[in-house]
C-alpha positions in Angstrom: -106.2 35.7 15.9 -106.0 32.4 17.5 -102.8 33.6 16.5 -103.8 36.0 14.1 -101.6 34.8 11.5 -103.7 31.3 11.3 -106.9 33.6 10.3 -109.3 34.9 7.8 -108.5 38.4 7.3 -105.4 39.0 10.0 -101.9 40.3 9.4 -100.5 36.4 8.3 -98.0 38.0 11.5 -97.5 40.2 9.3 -97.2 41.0 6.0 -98.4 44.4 6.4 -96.2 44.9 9.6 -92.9 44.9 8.8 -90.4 46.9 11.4 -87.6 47.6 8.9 -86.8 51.3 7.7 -87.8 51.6 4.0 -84.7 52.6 1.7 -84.6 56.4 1.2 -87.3 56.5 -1.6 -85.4 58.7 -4.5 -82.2 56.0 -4.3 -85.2 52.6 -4.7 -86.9 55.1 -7.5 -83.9 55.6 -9.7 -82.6 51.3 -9.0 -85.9 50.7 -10.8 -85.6 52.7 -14.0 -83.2 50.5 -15.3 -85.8 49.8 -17.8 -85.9 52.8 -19.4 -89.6 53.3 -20.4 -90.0 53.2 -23.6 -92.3 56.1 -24.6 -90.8 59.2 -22.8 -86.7 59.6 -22.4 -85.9 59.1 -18.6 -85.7 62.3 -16.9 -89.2 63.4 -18.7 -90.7 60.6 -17.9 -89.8 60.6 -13.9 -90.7 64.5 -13.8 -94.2 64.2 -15.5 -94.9 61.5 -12.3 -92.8 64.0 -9.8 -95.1 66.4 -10.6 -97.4 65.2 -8.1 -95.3 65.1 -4.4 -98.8 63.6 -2.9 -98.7 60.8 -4.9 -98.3 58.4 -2.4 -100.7 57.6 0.8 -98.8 57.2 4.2 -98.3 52.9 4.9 -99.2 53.0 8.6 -102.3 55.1 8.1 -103.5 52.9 5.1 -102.6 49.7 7.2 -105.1 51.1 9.7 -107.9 51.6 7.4 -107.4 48.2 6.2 -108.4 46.9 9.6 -111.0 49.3 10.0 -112.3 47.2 6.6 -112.0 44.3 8.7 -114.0 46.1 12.0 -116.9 46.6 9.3 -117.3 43.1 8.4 -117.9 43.1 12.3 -120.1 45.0 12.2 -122.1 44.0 9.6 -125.6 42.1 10.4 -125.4 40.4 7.0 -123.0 38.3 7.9 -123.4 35.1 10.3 -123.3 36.4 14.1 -120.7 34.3 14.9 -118.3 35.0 12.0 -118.7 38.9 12.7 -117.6 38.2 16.7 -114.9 36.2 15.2 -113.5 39.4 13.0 -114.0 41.5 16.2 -111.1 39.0 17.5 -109.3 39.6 14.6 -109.5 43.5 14.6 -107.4 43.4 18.3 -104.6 40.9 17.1 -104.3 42.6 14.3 -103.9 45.9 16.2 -101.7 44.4 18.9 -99.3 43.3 16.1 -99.6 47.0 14.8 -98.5 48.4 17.5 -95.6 45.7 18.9 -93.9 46.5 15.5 -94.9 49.2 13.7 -95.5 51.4 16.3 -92.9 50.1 18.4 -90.1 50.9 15.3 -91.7 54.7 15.0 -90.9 55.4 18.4 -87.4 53.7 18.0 -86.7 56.1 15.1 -87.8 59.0 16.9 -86.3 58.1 20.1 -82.4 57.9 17.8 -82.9 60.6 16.2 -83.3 58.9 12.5 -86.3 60.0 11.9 -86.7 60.4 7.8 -89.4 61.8 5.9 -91.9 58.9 4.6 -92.5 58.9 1.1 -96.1 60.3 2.2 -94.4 63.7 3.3 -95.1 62.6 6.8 -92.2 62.4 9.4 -92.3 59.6 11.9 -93.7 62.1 14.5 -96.8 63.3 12.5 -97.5 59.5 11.6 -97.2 58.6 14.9 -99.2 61.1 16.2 -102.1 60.2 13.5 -102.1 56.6 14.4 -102.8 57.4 18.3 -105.9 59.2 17.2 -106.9 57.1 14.5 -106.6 53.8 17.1 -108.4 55.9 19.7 -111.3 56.0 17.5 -111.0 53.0 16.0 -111.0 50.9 19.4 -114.1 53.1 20.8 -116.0 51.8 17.6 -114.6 48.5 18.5 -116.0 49.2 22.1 -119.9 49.9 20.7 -119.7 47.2 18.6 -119.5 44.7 20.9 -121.9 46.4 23.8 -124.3 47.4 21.0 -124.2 45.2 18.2 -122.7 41.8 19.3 -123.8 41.3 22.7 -127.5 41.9 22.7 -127.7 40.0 19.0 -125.5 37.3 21.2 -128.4 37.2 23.8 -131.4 37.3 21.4 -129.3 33.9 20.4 -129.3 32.1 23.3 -125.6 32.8 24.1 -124.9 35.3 26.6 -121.9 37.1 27.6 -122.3 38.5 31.6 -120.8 40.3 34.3 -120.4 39.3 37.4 -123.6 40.4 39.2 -125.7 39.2 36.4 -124.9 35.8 37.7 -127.6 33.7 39.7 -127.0 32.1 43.1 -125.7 29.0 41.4 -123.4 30.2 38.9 -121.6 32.4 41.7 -121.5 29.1 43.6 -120.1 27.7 40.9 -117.4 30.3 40.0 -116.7 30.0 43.7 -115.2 26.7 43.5 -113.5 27.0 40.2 -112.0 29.9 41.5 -110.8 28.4 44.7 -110.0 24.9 43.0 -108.1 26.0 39.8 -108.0 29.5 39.6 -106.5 30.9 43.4 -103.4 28.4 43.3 -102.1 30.3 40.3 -102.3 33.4 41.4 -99.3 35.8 42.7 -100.1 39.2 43.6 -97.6 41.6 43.6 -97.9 44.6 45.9 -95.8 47.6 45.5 -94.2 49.7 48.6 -90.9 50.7 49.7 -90.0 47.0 49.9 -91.8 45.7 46.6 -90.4 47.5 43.3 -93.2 48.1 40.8 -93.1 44.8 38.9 -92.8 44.1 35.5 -95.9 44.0 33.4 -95.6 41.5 30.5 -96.8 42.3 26.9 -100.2 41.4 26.0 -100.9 40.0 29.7 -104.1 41.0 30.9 -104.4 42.8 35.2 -106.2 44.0 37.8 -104.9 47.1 39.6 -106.0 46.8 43.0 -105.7 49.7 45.3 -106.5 48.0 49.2 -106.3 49.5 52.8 -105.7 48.3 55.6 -108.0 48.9 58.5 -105.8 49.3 61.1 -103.1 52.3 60.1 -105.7 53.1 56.9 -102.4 53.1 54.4 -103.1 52.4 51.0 -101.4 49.9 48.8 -101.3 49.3 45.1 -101.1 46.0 43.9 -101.1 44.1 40.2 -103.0 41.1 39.7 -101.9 39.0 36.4 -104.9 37.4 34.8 -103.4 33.6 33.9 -103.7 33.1 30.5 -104.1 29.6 30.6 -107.8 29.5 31.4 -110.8 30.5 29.4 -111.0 34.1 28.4 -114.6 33.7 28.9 -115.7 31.4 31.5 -118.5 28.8 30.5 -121.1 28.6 33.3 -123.6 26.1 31.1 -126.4 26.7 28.7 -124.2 29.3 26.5 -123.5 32.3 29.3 -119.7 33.5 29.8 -118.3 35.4 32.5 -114.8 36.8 32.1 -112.5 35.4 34.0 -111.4 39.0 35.0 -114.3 39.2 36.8 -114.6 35.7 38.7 -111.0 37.0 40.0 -112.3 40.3 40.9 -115.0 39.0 42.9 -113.0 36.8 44.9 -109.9 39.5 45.7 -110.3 39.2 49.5 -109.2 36.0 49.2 -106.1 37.2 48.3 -105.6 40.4 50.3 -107.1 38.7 53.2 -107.5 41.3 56.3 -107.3 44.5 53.8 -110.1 46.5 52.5 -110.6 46.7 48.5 -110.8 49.9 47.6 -111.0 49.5 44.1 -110.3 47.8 41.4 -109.5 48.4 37.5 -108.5 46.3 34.6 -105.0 48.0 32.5 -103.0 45.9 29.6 -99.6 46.6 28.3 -98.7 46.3 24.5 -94.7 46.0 24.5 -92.3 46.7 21.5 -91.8 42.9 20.8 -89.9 43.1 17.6 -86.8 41.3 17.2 -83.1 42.5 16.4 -80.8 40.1 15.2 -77.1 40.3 14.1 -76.4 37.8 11.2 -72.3 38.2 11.0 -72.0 34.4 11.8 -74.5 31.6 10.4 -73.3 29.7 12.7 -74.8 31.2 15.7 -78.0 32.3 14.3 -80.1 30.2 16.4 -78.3 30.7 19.5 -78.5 34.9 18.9 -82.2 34.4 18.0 -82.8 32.6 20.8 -81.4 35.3 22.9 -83.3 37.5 21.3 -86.5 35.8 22.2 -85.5 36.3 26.0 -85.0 39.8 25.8 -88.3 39.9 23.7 -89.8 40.2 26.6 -89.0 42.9 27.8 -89.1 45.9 25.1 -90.5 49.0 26.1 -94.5 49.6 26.3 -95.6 51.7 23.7 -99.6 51.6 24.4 -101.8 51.5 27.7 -105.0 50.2 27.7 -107.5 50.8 30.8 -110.9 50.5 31.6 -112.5 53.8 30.8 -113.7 54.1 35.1 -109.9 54.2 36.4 -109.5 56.6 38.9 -106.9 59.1 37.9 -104.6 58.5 40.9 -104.3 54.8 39.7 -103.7 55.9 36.1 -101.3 58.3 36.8 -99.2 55.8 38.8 -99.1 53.2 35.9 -98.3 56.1 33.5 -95.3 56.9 35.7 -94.0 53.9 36.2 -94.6 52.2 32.8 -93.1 55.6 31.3 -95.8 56.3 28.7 -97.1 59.2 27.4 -100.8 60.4 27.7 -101.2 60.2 24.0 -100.6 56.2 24.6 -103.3 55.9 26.9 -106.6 54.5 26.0 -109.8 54.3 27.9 -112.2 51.7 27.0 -115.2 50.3 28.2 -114.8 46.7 29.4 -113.8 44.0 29.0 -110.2 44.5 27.4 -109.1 42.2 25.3 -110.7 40.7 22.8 -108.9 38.1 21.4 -110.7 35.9 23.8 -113.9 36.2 21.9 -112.5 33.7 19.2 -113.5 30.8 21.7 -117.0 32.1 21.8 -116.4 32.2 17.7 -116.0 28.6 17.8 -119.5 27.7 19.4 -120.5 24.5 17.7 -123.5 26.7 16.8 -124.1 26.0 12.7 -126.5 28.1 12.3 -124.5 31.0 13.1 -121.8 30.3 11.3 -120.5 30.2 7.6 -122.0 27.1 5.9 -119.5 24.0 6.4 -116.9 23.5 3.4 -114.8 20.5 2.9 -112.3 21.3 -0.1 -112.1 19.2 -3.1 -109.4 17.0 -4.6 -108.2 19.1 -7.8 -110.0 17.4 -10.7 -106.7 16.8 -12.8 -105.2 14.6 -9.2 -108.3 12.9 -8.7 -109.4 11.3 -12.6 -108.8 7.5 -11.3 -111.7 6.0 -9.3 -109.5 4.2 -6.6 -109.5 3.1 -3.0 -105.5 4.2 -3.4 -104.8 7.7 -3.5 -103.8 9.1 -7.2 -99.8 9.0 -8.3 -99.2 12.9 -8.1 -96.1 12.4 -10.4 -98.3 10.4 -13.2 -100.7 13.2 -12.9 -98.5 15.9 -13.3 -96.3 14.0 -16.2 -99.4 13.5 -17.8 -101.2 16.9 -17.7 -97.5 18.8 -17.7 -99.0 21.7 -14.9 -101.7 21.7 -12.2 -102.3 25.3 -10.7 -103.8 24.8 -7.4 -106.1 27.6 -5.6 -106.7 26.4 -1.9 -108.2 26.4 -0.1 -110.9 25.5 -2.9 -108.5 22.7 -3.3 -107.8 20.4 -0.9 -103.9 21.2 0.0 -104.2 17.7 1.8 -104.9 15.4 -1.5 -102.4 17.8 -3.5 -99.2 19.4 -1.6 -99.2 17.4 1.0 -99.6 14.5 -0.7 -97.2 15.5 -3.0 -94.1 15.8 -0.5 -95.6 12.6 1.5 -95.5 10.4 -1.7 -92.0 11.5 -2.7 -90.9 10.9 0.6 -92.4 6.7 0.5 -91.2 6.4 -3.3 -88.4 4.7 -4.0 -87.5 6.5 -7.4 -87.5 9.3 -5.3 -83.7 10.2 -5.5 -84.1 13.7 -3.7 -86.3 16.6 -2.0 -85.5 19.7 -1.7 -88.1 22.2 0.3 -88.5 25.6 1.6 -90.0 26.0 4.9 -90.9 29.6 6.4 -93.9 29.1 8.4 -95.6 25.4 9.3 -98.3 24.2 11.9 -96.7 22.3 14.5 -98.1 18.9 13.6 -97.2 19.1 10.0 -96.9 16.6 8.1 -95.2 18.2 5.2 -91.9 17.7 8.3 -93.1 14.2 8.9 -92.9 13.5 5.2 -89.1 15.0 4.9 -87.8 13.2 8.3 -89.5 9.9 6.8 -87.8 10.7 3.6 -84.2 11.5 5.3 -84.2 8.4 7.4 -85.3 6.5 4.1 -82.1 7.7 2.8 -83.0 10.2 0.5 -81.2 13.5 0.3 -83.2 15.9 2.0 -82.2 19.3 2.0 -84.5 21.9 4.0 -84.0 26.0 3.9 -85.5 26.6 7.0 -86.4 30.1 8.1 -86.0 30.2 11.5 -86.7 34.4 11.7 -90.2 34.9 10.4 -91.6 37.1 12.7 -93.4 35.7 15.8 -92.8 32.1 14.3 -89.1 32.1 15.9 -89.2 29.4 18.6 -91.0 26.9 16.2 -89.2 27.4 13.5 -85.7 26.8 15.7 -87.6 23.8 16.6 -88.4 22.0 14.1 -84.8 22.7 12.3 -83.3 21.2 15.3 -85.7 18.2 14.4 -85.1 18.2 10.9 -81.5 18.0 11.7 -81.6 15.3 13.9 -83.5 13.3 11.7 -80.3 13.5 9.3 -82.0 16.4 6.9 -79.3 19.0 5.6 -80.7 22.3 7.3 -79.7 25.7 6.3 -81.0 28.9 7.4 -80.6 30.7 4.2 -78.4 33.9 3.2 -77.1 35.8 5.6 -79.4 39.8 5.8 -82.2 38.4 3.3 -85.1 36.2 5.0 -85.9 33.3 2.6 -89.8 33.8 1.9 -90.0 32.0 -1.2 -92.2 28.9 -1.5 -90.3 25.9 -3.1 -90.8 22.1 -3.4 -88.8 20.1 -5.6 -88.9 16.7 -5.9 -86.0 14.6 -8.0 -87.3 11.0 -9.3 -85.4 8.7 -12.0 -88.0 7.9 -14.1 -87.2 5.0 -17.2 -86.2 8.1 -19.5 -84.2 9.7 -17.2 -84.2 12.0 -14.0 -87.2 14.4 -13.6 -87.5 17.4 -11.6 -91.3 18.1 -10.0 -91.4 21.2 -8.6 -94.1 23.1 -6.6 -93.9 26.5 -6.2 -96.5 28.7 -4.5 -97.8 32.1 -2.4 -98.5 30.5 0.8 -96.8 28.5 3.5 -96.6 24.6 3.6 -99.1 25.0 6.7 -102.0 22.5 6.6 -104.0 24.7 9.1 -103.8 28.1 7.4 -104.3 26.3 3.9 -107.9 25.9 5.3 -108.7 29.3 5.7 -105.9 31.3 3.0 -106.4 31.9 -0.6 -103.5 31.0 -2.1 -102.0 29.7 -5.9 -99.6 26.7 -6.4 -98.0 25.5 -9.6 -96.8 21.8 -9.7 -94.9 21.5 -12.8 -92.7 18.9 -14.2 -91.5 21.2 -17.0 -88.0 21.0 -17.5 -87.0 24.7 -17.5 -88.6 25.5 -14.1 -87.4 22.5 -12.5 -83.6 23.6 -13.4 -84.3 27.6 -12.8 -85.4 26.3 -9.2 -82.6 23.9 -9.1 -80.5 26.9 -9.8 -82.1 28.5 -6.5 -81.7 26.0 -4.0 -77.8 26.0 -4.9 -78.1 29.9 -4.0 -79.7 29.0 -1.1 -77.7 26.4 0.6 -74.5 26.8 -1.5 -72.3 29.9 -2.6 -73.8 29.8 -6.1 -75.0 33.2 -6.8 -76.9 32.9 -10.0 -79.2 35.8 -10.8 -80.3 34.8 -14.0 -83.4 32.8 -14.6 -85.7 32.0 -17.9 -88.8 31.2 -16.2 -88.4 33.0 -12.2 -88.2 36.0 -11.0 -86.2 35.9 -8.1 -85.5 38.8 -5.3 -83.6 40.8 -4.1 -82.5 40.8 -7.8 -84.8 41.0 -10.6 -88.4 40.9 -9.2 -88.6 44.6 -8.9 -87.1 45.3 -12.7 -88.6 42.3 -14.2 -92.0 44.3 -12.7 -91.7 47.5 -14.0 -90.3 46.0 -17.1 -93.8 44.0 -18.0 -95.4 47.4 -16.9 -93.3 49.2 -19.7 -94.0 46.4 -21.8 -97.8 47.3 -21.4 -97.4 51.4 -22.1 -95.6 49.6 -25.9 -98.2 47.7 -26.5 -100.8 50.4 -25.6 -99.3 52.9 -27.4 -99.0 50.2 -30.9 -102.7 50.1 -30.5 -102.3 45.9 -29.1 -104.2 44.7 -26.4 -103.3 46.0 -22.5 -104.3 45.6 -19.5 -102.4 45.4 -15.8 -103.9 43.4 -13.0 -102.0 43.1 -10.0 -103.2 40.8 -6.9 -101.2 41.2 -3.7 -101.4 41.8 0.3 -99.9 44.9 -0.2 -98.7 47.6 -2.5 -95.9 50.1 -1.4 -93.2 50.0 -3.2 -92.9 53.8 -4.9 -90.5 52.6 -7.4 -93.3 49.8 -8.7 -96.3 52.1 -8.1 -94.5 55.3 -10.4 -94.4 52.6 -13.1 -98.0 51.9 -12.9 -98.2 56.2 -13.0 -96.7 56.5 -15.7 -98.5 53.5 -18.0 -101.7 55.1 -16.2 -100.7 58.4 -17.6 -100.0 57.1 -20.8 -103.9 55.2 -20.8 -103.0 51.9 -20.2 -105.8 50.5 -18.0 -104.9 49.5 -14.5 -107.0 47.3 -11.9 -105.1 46.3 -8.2 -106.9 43.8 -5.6 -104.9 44.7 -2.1 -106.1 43.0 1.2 -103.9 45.3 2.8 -102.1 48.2 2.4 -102.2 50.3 -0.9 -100.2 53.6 -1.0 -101.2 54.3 -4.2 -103.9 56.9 -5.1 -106.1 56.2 -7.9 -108.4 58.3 -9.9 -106.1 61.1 -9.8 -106.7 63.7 -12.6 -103.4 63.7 -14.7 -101.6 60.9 -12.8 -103.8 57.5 -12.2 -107.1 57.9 -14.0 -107.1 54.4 -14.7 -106.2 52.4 -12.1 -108.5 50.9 -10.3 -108.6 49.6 -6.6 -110.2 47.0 -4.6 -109.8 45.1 -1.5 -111.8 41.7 -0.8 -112.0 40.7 3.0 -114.1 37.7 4.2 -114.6 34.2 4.7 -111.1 33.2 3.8 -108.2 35.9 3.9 -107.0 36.7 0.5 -103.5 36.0 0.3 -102.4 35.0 -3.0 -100.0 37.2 -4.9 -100.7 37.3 -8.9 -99.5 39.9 -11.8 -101.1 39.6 -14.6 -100.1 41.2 -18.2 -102.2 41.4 -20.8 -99.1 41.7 -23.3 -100.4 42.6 -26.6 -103.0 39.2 -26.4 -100.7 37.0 -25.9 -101.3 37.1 -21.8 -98.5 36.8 -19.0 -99.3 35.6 -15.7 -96.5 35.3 -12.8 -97.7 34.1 -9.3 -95.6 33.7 -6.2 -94.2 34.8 -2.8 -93.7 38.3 -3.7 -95.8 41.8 -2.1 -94.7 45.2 -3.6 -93.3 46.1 -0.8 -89.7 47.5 0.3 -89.2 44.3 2.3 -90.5 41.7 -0.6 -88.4 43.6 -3.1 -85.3 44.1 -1.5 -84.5 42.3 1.8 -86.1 38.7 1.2 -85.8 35.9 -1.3 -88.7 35.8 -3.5 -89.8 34.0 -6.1 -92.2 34.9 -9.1 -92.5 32.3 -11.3 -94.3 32.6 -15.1 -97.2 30.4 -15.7 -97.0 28.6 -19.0 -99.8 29.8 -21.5 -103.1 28.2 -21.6 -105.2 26.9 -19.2 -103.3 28.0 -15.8 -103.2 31.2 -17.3 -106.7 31.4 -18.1 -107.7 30.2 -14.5 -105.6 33.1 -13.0 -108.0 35.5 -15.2 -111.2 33.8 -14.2 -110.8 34.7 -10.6 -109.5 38.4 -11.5 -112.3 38.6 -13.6 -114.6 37.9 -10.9 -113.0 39.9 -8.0 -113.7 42.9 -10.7 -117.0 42.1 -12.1 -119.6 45.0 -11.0 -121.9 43.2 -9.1 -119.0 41.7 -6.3 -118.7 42.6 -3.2 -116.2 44.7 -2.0 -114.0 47.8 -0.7 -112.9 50.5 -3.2 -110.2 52.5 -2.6 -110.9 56.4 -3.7 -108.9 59.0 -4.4 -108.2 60.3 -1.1 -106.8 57.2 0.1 -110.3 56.9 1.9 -112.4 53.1 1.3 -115.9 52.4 0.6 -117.4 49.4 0.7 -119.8 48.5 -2.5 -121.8 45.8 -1.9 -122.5 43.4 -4.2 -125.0 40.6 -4.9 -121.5 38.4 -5.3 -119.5 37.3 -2.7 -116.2 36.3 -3.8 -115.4 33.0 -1.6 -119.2 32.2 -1.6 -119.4 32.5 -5.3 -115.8 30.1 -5.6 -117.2 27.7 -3.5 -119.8 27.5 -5.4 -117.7 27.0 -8.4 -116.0 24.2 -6.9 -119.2 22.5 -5.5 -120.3 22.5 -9.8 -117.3 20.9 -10.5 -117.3 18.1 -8.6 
């Protein structure tokens, strides 16, 4: 998308697509229970959830059907044309991803021979096997879409996507030039014969296989053709009409086998395992291993084939032999491949086809003094004691950003201290901390230089931050740091005060447009020294693992969880208010979701929102009769992780960094942090009110891991907007 991490509705790169091997699921189902439940002794309690070996839906196969959820809002002709071509987009990134690092780590497993049983009862082969199908007919609905749907609504619009000999005179005159002006010099075919190797194909790239004679001896000669990805996917020939470039370079291929016949010509792409292997034994060297890394990259084995559906099977079978794929990896579509392309056509300055313009708001409690100067952050927050944020309903601009900016121009400001895992590369949240370091302050920036796809910026900007006189570290050594910290240090006239921000998405001022997230800025003294406590961890060798107001992986999110889930079954069972609501991206973890079993056994009622991945089955006679499931895709990509406790009426909310997921849980550093009672609580039930409420729109997840969309007369983000507008 774009990148599909910097859209509504994509994998955020990913947090459904993670390539490590989950821990053997009996030795992470017995580290959980060290909260016994409380209403069955241990072994009874495991064996009355054990009794159901199903209980759990395969990952992979549920990540699919989530974008499947996100090819329906595609297709669906309520929604603006424009915003449905842009989720088409979406659908391929998202399934390029898929397949560069889930797939990719399948075939890995399977290819060493450590090929475990999932905890879906599935080995790697029979998932693998069932994703190939599944994509094959997921990318021919893809396929109609676009012919069927998109492009003749497209057309009845006044924008119209063509092919080559639907051009007039003067658009192939005009594709003529471009092609000999701009688009000829960049080209390099590569032929391949006795003296030219078959050459590499890079991942993602799109190609023309040519086959060509020559009219003297009549030999044949393959040849690749690499599409240049720095033009336009779709090339704008005036008054709205596109031509793919794939076909401005087909037409002209004489130019480039000049005194050969074309015999034919076929568009293929390669998808590549492009996941990352990095050996942490020495800090030191991180960045110059990772940047290895990147090199090599490049060059992972293919693990999917796309061709046009009209490849002759002479041409096919050549690419099949020398890219060393299987059949099974093979997919024949109808043209044009790729496309991610489509999100330029998204962006048509065409209002009327798109989602009604929104500018976000300034949160009322940061914007209560009518000034030409923008509002003290730090007097608001002293004076309110918390602000929960929920962008992108609020601007992140007037609030976080402003936030780090004004600490970093204050001269009270003694200190900042600041997470970074994913930014935009003109941030300036990094602005703000290299003004703050070469003001003097002490600057101290945990930089996580291997989130996934984000390598080569992330190594730049610590290599910025550092020259800039920050203190940069790279975290612990095996855990990514994921957690989402700011922490500001002022002396103030009664003393020093730590603010501290802590949230569920990245500091990233261009995703904050388009992601739900939360964000608590607190000045309240126990959270600022729990998150104190953290940043020693981090860039110290402190190793605190107890906290009063965080919960804080690899160490006690997990328990503290399934804890507050026990908590729930007491409470039930005392005949006190309960109620579990869990917000996340995904939810796999089996030790968390045979908690939630067991309290739905015991009739404690359940309700989950996943965007993503769910592997839990509700509705199941005996085992999850009440629980609940529902996933909310649209406008902006829901992204926000929240658990919320109804705890006997006196609520408990958490929000923070953390999925249910083996990764989250067990190989990152999360943070969950409490939200006092009150008001920020209350605002965290609102929305799960309304995400539940019977009249929204949205996806419910059924018992045989299938979904089913249930429309609603509520929209979610329209209805929040809305809310917003009204407060103003």
């Amino acid at each position: 998308m774009a990148s599909s991490h910097h859209d509504p509705d994509g994998t955020e790169t990913s947090p459904d697509v993670d390539a490590d091997v989950p821990p053997e699921h009996d030795r992470n189902l017995h580290a959980t229970y060290d909260v016994d439940p409380p209403y069955l002794p241990h072994d009874e309690a495991l064996a009355a959830v054990r009794a159901f070996p199903d209980r759990f839906a395969d990952r992979e196969l549920s990540w699919l059907r989530f974008n499947a959820r996100v090819l329906e809002l595609a297709d669906d002709p309520s929604l603006p044309l424009l915003e449905r071509v842009r989720f088409l987009a979406i659908f391929t990134s998202n399934l390029d991803e898929f397949f560069m690092v889930r797939v990719a780590g399948l075939k890995r497993r399977i290819a060493a021979g450590v090929a475990v049983r999932a905890a879906s009862g599935l080995m790697p082969r029979e998932v693998l096997e069932r994703i190939l199908t599944e994509t094959g007919r997921l990318t021919q609905r893809q396929a109609r879409v676009f012919r069927d749907e998109l492009v003749p609504a497209l057309r009845r619009e006044g924008v119209e996507l063509v092919t080559w000999d639907e051009l007039d005179r003067e658009e192939q005159k005009h594709c003529k030039r471009l092609f000999k002006e701009r688009i000829y010099p960049v080209l390099t075919p590569l032929a391949v014969d006795p003296a030219h190797p078959f050459p590499y194909i890079s991942g993602l790239s799109l190609n023309l296989a040519v086959l060509v004679r020559d009219p003297r001896t009549g030999t044949e000669h393959f040849a690749r053709v690499k599409v240049p990805p720095l033009f336009d996917r779709f090339v704008p020939l005036g008054n709205q009409r596109f031509v793919p470039v794939e076909d401005v370079i087909g037409a002209h291929l004489k130019r480039l086998f000049a005194g050969m016949e074309i015999v034919a010509t076929h568009r293929f792409r390669v998808t590549r395992n492009e996941d990352l292997e990095v050996e942490e034994d020495d800090t030191e060297n991180l960045l110059k291993a990772l940047e290895r890394e990147l090199l090599r990259r490049r060059f992972g084995p293919p693990v999917r084939l796309e061709v046009e559906e009209t490849m002759d099977e002479r041409m096919l079978e050549m690419l099949v032999s020398e890219l060393d794929v299987s059949r099974s990896e093979v997919f024949r579509l109808p043209g044009p491949l790729d496309l991610r392309g489509l999100h330029g056509i998204a962006d048509l300055p065409r209002d009327d086809l798109s989602y009604p313009t929104f500018v976000p708001s300034t949160h009322r409690q940061l914007a209560e003094v009518e000034s030409s100067s923008p509002v003290d952050v730090f007097k608001s927050v002293r004076r309110h004691g918390h602000v929960l944020l929920h962008h992108p309903y609020d601007s992140f601009a007037t609030s976080v950003q402003r936030f780090v900016e004004q600490a970093a121009a204050d001269p009270q400001v003694l200190a900042i201290k600041q997470t970074l895992y994913r930014t935009s590369g003109d941030s300036p949240v990094i602005d703000a901390l290299i003004d703050a370091a070469e003001a003097g302050k002490q600057v101290l920036v945990i930089v996580e230089i291997k989130a996934r796809f984000d390598e080569q910026a992330n190594i730049r900007w610590a290599r910025k931050l550092e020259q800039a006189g920050c203190h940069v570290v790279y975290g612990l050594v095996g855990l990514k740091t994921h957690c989402k910290l700011s922490m500001v240090v002022r002396e103030e006239p009664d003393g020093i005060v730590r603010y501290t921000h802590i949230g569920t998405g990245n500091y990233n001022p261009k995703t904050a447009r388009v992601y739900e997230d939360l964000g608590l800025l607190t000045c309240d003294e126990g959270i600022g020294e729990d998150v104190a406590h953290l940043f020693n961890t981090l860039s110290g060798i402190s190793r605190n693992v107890s906290y009063e107001h965080l919960l804080v992986a690899p160490d006690t999110v997990r328990t503290g969880l399934v804890d507050a889930i026990h908590t729930e079954v007491a409470h039930h069972l005392a005949g006190r208010p309960a109620q579990i609501r869990i917000k996340a991206n995904s939810v796999v973890d089996e030790a968390v979701i045979d908690a939630l079993y067991l309290a739905s056994q015991a009739g404690v009622p359940i309700q989950l929102l996943v965007r993503g991945i769910c592997a839990l089955r509700p509705g199941v006679p005996g085992l999850s009769e009440t629980i609940e499931v529902r996933s909310v895709l649209g406008r902006f990509l829901e992204h926000s992780r929240a658990y919320a406790f109804e705890n006997g009426g006196e609520p408990r909310v958490w929000i923070g960094s953390a999925d249910v997921m083996h990764r989250n849980l067990d190989r990152r550093v999360e943070v969950l942090v409490r939200l006092p009672a009150g008001p920020v609580t209350q605002q965290v039930t609102d929305v799960l009110d309304l995400a539940f409420a019977p009249d929204t729109d949205a996806w419910a997840l059924l018992t045989d891991g299938t979904w089913e969309r249930r429309p609603g007369s509520t929209h979610l983000h329209a209805a929040l907007v809305e809310r917003q507008r009204r407060r103003r």
